[in-house]
C-alpha positions as CSV (number, residue, x, y, z in Angstrom):
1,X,21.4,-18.1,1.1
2,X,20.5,-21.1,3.5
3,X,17.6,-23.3,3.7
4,X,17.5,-21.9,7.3
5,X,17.0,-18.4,5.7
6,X,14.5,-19.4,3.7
7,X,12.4,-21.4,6.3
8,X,12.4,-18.1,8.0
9,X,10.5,-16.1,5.1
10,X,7.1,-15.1,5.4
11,X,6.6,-16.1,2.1
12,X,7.8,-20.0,3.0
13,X,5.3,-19.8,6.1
14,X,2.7,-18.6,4.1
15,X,3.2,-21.8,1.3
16,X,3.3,-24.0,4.5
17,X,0.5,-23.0,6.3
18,X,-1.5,-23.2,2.9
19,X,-0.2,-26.1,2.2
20,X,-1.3,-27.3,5.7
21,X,-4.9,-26.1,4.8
22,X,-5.3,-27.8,1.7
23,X,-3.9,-31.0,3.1
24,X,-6.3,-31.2,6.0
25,X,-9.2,-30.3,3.6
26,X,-7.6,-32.9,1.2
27,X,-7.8,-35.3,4.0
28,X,-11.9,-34.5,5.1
29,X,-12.1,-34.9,1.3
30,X,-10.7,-38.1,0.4
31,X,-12.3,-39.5,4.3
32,X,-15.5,-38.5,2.6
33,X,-15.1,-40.5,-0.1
34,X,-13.8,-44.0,1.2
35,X,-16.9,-43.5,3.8
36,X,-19.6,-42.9,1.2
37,X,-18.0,-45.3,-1.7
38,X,-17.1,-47.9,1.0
39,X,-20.7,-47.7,2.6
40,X,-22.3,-47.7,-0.5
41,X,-20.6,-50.8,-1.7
42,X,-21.2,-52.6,1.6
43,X,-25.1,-52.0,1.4
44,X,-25.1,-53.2,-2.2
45,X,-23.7,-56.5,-0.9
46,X,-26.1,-56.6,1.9
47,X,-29.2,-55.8,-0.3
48,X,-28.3,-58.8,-2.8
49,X,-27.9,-60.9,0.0
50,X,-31.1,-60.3,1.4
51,X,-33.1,-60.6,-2.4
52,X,-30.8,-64.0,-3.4
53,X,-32.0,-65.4,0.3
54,X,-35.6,-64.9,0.3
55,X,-35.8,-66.5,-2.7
56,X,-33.6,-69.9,-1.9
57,X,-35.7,-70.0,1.5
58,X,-38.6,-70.7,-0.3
59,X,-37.8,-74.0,-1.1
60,X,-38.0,-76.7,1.7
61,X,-36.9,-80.2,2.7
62,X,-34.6,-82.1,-0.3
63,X,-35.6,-79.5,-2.8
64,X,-33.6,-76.8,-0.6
65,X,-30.4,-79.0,-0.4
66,X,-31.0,-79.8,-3.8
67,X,-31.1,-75.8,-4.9
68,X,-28.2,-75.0,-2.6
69,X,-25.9,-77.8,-4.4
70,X,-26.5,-76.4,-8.0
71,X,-25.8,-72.8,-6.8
72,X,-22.5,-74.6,-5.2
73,X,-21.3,-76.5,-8.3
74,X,-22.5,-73.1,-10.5
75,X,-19.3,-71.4,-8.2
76,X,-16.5,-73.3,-8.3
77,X,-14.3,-70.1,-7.5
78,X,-16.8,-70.3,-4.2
79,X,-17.1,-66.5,-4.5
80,X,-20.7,-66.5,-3.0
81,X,-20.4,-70.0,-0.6
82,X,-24.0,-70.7,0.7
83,X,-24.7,-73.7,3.0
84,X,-27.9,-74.6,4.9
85,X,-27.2,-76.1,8.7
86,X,-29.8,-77.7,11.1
87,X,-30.2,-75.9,14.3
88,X,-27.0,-77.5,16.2
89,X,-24.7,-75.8,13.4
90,X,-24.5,-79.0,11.2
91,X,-23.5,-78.4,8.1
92,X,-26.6,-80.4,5.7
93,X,-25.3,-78.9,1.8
94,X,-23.4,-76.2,0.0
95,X,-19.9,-75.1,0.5
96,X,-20.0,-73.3,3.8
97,X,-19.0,-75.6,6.3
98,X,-19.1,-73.6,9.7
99,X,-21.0,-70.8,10.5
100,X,-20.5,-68.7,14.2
101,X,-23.8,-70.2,16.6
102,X,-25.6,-68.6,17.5
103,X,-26.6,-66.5,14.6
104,X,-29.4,-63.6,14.7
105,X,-31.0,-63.8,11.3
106,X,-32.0,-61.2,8.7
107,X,-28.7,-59.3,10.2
108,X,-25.3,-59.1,8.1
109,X,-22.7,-60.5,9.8
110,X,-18.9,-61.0,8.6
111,X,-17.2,-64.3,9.1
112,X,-13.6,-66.1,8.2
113,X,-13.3,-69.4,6.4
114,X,-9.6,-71.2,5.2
115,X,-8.5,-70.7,1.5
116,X,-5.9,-71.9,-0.4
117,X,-4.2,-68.6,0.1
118,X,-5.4,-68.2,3.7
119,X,-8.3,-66.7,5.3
120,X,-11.1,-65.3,3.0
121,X,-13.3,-62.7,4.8
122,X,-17.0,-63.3,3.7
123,X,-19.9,-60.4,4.2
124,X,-23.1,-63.2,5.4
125,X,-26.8,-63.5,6.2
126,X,-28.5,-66.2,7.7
127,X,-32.2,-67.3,7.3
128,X,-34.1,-69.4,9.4
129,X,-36.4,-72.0,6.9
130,X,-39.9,-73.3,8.5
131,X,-38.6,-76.2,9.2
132,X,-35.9,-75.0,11.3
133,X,-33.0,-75.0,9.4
134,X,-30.7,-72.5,9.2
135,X,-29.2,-71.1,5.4
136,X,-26.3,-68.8,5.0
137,X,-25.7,-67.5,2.6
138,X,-22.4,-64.9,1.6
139,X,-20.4,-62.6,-0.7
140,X,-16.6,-62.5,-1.0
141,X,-15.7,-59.0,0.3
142,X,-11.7,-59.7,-1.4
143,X,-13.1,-57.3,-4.2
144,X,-14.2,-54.6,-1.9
145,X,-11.1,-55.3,0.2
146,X,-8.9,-54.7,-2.7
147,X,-10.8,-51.5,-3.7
148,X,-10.3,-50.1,0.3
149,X,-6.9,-51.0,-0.1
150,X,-6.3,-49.0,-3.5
151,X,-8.6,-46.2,-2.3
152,X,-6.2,-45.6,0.7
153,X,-2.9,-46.0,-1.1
154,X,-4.2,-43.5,-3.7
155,X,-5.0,-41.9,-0.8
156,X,-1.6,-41.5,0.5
157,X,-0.1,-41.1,-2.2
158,X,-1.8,-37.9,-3.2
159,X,-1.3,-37.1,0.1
160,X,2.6,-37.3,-0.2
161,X,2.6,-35.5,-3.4
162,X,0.8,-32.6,-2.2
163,X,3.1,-32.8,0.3
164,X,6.2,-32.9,-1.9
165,X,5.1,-30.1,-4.3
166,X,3.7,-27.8,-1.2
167,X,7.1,-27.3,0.3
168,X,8.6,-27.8,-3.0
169,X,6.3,-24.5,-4.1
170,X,7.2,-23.0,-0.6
171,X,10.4,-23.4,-1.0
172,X,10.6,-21.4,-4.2
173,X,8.4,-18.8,-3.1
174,X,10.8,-18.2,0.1
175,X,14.1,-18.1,-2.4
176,X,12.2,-15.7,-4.0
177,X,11.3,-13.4,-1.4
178,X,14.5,-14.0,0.2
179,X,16.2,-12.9,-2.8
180,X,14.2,-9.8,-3.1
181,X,14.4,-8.7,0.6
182,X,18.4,-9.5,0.0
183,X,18.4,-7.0,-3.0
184,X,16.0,-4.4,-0.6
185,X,18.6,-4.8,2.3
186,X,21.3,-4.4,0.1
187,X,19.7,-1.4,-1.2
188,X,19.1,0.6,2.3
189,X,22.5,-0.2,3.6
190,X,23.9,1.7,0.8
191,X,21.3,4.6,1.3
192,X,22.0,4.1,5.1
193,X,26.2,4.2,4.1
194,X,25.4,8.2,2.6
195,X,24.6,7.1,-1.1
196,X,21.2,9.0,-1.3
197,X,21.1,8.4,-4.9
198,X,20.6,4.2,-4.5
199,X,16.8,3.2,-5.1
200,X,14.6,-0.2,-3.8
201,X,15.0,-2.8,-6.8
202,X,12.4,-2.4,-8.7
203,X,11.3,-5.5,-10.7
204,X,8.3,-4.2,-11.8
205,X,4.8,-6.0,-11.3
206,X,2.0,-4.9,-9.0
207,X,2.1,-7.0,-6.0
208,X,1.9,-5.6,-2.6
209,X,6.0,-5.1,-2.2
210,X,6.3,-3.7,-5.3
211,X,3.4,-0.9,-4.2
212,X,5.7,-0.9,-1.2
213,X,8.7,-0.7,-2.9
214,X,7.7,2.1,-5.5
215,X,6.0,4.3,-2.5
216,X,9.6,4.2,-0.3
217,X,11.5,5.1,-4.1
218,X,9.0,8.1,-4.7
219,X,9.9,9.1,-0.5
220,X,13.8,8.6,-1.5
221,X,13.2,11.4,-3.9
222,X,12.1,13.6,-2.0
223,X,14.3,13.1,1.1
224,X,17.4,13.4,-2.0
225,X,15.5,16.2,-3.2
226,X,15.2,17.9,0.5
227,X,18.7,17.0,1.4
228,X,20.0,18.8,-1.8
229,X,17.7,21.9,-0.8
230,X,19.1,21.5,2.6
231,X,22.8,21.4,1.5
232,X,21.8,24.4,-1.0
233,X,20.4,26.6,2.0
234,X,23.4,26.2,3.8
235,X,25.5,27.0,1.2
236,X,23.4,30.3,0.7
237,X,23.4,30.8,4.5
238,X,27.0,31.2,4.5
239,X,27.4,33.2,1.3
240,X,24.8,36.0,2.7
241,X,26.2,36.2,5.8
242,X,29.9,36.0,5.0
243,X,29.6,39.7,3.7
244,X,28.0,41.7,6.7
245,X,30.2,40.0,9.0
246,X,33.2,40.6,7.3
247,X,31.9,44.3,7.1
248,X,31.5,43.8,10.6
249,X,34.6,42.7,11.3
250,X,36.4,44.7,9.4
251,X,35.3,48.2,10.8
252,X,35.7,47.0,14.0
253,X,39.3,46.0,13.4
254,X,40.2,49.5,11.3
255,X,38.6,51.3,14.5
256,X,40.7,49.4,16.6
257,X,44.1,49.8,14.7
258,X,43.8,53.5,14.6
259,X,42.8,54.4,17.9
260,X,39.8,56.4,16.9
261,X,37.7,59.3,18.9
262,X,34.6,58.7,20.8
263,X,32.7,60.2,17.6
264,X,34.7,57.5,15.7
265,X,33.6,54.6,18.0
266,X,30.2,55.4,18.1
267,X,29.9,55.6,14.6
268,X,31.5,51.8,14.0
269,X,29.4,50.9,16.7
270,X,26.5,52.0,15.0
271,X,28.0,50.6,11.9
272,X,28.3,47.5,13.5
273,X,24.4,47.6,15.1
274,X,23.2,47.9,11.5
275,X,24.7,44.9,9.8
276,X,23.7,43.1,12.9
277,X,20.0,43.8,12.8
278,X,20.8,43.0,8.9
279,X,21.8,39.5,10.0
280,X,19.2,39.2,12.4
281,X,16.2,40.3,10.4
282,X,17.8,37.3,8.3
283,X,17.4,34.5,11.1
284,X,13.9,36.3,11.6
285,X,12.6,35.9,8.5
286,X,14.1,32.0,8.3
287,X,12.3,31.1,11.7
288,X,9.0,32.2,10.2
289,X,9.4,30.5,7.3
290,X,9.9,27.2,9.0
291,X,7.1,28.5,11.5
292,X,4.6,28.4,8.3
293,X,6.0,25.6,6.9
294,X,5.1,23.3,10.0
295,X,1.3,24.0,9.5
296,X,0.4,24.5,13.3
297,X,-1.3,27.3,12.5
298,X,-3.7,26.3,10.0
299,X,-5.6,25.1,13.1
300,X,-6.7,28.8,13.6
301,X,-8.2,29.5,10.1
302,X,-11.0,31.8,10.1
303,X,-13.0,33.6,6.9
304,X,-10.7,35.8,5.1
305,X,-11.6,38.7,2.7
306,X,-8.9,38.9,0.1
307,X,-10.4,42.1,-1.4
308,X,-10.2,43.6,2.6
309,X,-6.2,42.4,2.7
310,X,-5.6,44.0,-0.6
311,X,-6.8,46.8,0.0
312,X,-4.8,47.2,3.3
313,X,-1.4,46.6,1.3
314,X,-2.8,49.0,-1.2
315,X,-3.1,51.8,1.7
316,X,0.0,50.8,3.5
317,X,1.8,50.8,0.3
318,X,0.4,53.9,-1.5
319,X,2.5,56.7,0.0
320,X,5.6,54.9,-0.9
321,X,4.2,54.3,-4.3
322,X,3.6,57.7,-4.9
323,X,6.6,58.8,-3.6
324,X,8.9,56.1,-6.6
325,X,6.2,57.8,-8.9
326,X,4.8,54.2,-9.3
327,X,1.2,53.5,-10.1
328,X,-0.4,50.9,-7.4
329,X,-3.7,50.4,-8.3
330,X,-6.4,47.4,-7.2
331,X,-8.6,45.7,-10.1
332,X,-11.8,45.6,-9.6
333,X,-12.1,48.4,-7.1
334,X,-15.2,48.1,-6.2
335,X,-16.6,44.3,-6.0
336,X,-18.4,42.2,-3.8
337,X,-16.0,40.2,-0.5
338,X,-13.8,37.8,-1.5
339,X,-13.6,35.0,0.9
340,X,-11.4,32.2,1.9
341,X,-10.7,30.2,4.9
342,X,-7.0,31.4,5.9
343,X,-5.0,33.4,8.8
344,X,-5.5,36.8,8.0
345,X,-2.1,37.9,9.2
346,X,0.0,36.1,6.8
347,X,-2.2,36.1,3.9
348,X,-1.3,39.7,4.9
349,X,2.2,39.4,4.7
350,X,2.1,37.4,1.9
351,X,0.9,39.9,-0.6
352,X,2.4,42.8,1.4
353,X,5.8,40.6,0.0
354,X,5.0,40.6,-3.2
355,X,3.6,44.5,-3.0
356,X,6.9,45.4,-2.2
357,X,9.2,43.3,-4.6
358,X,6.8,44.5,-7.3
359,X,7.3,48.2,-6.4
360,X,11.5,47.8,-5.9
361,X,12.0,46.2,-9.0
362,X,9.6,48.6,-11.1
363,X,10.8,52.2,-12.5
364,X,9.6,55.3,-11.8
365,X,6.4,56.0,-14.2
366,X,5.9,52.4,-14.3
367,X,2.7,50.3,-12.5
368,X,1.7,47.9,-9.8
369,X,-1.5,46.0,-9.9
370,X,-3.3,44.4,-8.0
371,X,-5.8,41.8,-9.1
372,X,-9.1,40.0,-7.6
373,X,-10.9,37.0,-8.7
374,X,-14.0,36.5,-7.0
375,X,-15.4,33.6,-9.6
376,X,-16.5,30.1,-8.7
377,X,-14.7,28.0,-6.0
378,X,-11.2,29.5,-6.7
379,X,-10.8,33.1,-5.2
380,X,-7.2,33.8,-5.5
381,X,-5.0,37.3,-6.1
382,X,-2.3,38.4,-8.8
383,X,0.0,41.2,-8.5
384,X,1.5,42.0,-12.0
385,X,4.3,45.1,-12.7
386,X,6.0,46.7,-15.2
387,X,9.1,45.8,-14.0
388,X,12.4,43.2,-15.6
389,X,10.3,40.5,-14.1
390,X,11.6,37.2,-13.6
391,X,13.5,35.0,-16.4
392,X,11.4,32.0,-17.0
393,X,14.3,29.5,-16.3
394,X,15.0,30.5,-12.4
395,X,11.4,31.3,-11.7
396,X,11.0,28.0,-10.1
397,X,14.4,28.5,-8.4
398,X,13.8,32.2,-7.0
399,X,10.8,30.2,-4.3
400,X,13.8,28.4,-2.7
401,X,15.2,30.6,0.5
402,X,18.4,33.3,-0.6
403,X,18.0,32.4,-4.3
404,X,18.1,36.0,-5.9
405,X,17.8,37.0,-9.9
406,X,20.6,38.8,-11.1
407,X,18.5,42.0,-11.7
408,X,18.1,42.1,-7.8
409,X,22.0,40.7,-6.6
410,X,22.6,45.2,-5.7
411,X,19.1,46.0,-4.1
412,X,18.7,44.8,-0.2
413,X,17.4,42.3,0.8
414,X,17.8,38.6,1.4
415,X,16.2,36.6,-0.6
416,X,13.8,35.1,1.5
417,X,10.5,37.0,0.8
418,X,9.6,34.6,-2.1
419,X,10.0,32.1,0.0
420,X,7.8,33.0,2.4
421,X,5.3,34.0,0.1
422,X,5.6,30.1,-1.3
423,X,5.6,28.6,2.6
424,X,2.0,31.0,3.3
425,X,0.6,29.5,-0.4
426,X,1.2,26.0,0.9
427,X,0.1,26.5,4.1
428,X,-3.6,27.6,2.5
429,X,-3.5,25.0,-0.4
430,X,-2.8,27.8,-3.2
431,X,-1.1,27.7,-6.1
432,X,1.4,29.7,-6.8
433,X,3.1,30.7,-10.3
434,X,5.5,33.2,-11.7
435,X,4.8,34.5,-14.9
436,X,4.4,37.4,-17.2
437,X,6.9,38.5,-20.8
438,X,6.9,42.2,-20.2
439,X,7.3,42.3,-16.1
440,X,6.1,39.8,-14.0
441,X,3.4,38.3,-12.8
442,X,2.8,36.7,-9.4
443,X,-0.6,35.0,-8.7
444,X,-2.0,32.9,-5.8
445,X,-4.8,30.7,-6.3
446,X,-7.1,28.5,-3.9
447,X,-7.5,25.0,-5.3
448,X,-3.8,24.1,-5.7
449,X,-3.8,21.6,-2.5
450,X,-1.4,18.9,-3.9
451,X,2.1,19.4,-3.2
452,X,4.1,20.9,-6.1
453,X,0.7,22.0,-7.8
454,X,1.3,24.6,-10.5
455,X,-0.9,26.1,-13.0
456,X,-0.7,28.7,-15.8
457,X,-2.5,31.7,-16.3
458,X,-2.8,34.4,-18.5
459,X,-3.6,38.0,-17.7
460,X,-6.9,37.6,-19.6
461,X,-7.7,34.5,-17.7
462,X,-7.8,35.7,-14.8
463,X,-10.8,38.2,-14.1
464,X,-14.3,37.3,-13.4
465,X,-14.5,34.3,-15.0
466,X,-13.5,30.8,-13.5
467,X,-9.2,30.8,-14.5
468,X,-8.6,28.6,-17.6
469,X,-5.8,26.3,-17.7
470,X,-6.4,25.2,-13.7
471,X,-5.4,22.1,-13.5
C-alpha cells in the first residue's frame, strides 16, 4: 500500500475535506476573537485617556506644567509620556517631546517616539487648554502589541496542529479503508476465479460497509445456494432422460439390425413417439415452472374462489377415484366462497397436482381429502391421504425439480409436479408445508409472502378457526 493509494480513498477525502471545514471555521473563530479582544483593549486605552485628560486640563498656566512634571517623574519607565506644547508644537513640560501638527483633538491618534530599544508606538489624545495650549497625553501600546503578537502565533500554531493531526487522522482513516476495500477485492476476485464458497471479510461492527458487506454475504448464499440447485437440476436432467432415450435408441437400433416388417416398424415407431412425448411433456412441464417462477403473471390476478377450484378437481378427479376404489371427498362441503386474489388457472393446476399425487400414491380402500379454511385473513387448502406419505427428512427436498421419494422411483412420472406446485405457492405468497405421520399432508396457505416462509400445522388446526402455529 502507497501513500498514493491512500490519498485516493474516499475515506482520506472525506478527513480532508472535514479537516478543511473545521479549519476555515477555526479560522472565522480565532478572527473573531483577536477582533473583539483587540478592539476591546484598544477602547479601554482610549477611554482612560480621555478621563486621565479631562482631569489634567483643568489646571492652567504654571500649575499645569507643574501637574504634568510630577506625572513625568511618577513614570520613569515613561509608560504613559504626557507633554503639553504651545500652539507652534513647542514642547513647554513632560516627557513627550514632539507631537504630529496639526493635531485634531478629543480624537485618538497613534504616534512613534525613539527608545532605547528603538521605536515605541504610543496610542495618544490631545487636548486643547483655554489658554491655548495643546496637552498630549498617551499609553504604551508594547503591552497590547505583545498580546496581538501572542494571540496570532497561538493562532498559528493551532492552526498547524489541526493541520498536522487532520491529515494525520486522514491518513489513518484511508489505511484503514484501503485495507478493508484490499481484503473486499481480494475477496471477489476469488469468488470471481469460481470459489463460490469465499465471503466479504466481515469484521463485525455496524457501519455502513459492514451493512454493505453482510447484505452482498447473505446474496453470496443464495447465488451458492442457486448454483448448487442449478448444478443439481442438471444432474437430474440427464439422469431422467438418459433412460427413455436409451430406450429410444435401443429399439430403433434392434429394429434396424433385424430387418423387421412394416408391422414391426410401425410399432418401434410408435415406441419411439411415446418416449418422445415422455421427454417432451418433461421440457413442458420445466418451461412452465420457470414461466411461474418469473412472476409476469401475477400482473393478471383477479378474485379466486378456492372452494369453486376444489371442487372442479373434486369433479375432474372423481371418476378416476372411484374407479382406484379411493375415497375423494371435500371438507366442509357446503360453506360460504373462499376468496383470494390469484390466477385461477394455476391455482387450478396446483391442487389438481397434488389431487393426483395424493390418489397414485394411496391404496385402493384408502382416502383423499380435501380441506377448506375460510377463517380470518388466511384462506388456504390442504389435501391429506392415506397413502406412505412423504419421509420427514426429504420433504424439503421433494419441492426441488426431478427429486422423487423412493416409494415413487417405479410409478411415472417426472418429478416435477411438486415443483410446480411450490413455483404457483410462491407466485401467490403461500406457504407451503409437507406434513402428516400416517400419509401425508400437503397444505397451502395465504400469508407466507417471505421467501422460504414455512409454517406447521396440524390436522386439527386447520379448520374454521384462524391456523395455530402461523408464523
Amino acid at each position: 500500500m502507497t501513500l498514493i493509494d491512500v490519498v485516493r480513498t474516499t475515506s482520506f477525502r472525506v478527513g480532508v475535506l472535514f479537516l478543511a471545514v473545521f479549519g476555515i471555521a477555526s479560522a472565522v473563530l480565532f478572527g473573531l476573537i483577536y477582533w473583539q479582544t483587540a478592539g476591546y483593549m484598544g477602547r479601554g486605552i482610549d477611554d482612560w485617556l480621555r478621563r486621565e485628560s479631562t482631569g489634567i486640563i483643568r489646571q492652567e498656566g504654571a500649575a499645569l506644567l507643574a501637574l504634568v512634571e510630577q506625572r513625568v517623574t511618577r513614570d520613569p519607565q515613561r509608560r504613559r509620556p504626557v507633554g503639553v506644547f504651545d500652539a507652534s508644537g513647542e514642547v513647554l513640560a513632560g516627557n513627550l517631546w514632539q507631537v504630529p501638527m496639526p493635531v485634531r483633538p478629543d480624537e485618538p491618534f497613534v504616534i512613534s517616539t525613539p527608545g532605547a530599544e528603538g521605536p515605541t508606538d504610543l496610542r495618544a489624545i490631545a487636548r486643547t487648554t483655554s489658554d491655548g495650549r495643546i496637552l498630549v497625553l498617551s499609553w504604551d501600546v508594547h503591552d497590547l502589541t505583545e498580546f496581538e503578537e501572542l494571540l496570532t502565533n497561538a493562532m498559528i500554531t493551532g492552526g498547524l496542529l489541526i493541520l498536522v493531526i487532520g491529515l494525520g487522522g486522514s491518513i489513518i482513516l484511508g489505511t484503514a479503508a484501503s485495507r478493508r476495500v484490499d481484503g473486499v477485492t481480494r475477496a471477489i476476485q476469488r469468488i470471481v476465479e469460481g470459489d463460490l464458497s469465499q465471503r466479504l471479510p466481515d469484521r463485525g461492527g455496524h457501519d455502513d460497509v459492514m451493512r454493505l458487506i453482510r447484505v452482498v454475504n447473505l446474496m453470496l448464499d443464495d447465488i451458492q445456494h442457486l448454483m448448487h440447485e442449478v448444478k443439481g437440476v442438471c444432474d437430474n436432467i440427464a439422469h431422467d432422460l438418459r433412460t427413455p432415450l436409451t430406450r429410444l435408441l435401443a429399439g430403433l437400433e434392434r429394429v434396424r439390425r433385424r430387418g423387421a416388417s412394416v408391422d414391426e416398424y410401425g410399432a418401434a415407431v410408435d415406441h419411439a413417439v411415446n418416449e418422445l412425448s415422455s421427454v417432451l411433456l418433461t421440457f413442458s412441464a420445466m418451461l412452465r415452472i420457470s414461466e411461474i417462477e418469473d412472476g409476469a403473471r401475477r400482473g393478471g390476478f383477479v378474485p379466486v374462489d378456492l372452494r369453486r377450484i376444489a371442487e372442479d378437481v373434486a369433479d375432474y378427479y372423481g371418476p378416476a377415484a372411484e374407479e382406484a376404489g379411493t375415497k375423494l371427498s371435500i371438507r366442509p362441503i357446503a360453506s360460504a366462497p373462499v376468496p383470494m386474489q390469484g390466477d385461477p388457472s394455476l391455482l387450478f393446476e396446483a391442487v389438481n397436482n397434488l389431487v393426483e399425487n395424493a390418489l397414485k400414491f394411496t391404496p385402493p380402500g384408502g382416502q383423499v381429502t380435501v380441506t377448506l379454511s375460510e377463517a380470518g385473513k388466511h384462506p388456504g387448502i390442504r389435501v391429506a391421504d392415506t397413502g406412505p406419505g412423504i419421509p420427514a427428512e426429504i420433504r424439503e427436498q421433494v419441492l426441488k425439480r426431478f427429486v422423487r421419494g423412493e416409494a415413487s422411483r417405479h410409478t411415472p412420472g417426472n418429478g416435477l409436479g411438486l415443483s410446480m406446485v411450490a413455483a404457483v405457492a410462491r407466485l401467490h405468497g403461500m406457504a407451503l408445508t409437507i406434513d402428516g405421520d400416517a400419509g401425508c399432508i400437503v397444505t397451502l396457505l395465504t400469508g407466507g409472502a417471505t421467501p422460504g416462509f414455512r409454517c406447521r400445522l396440524t390436522g386439527a388446526a386447520f379448520g374454521h378457526a384462524v391456523p395455530a402455529g402461523v408464523q
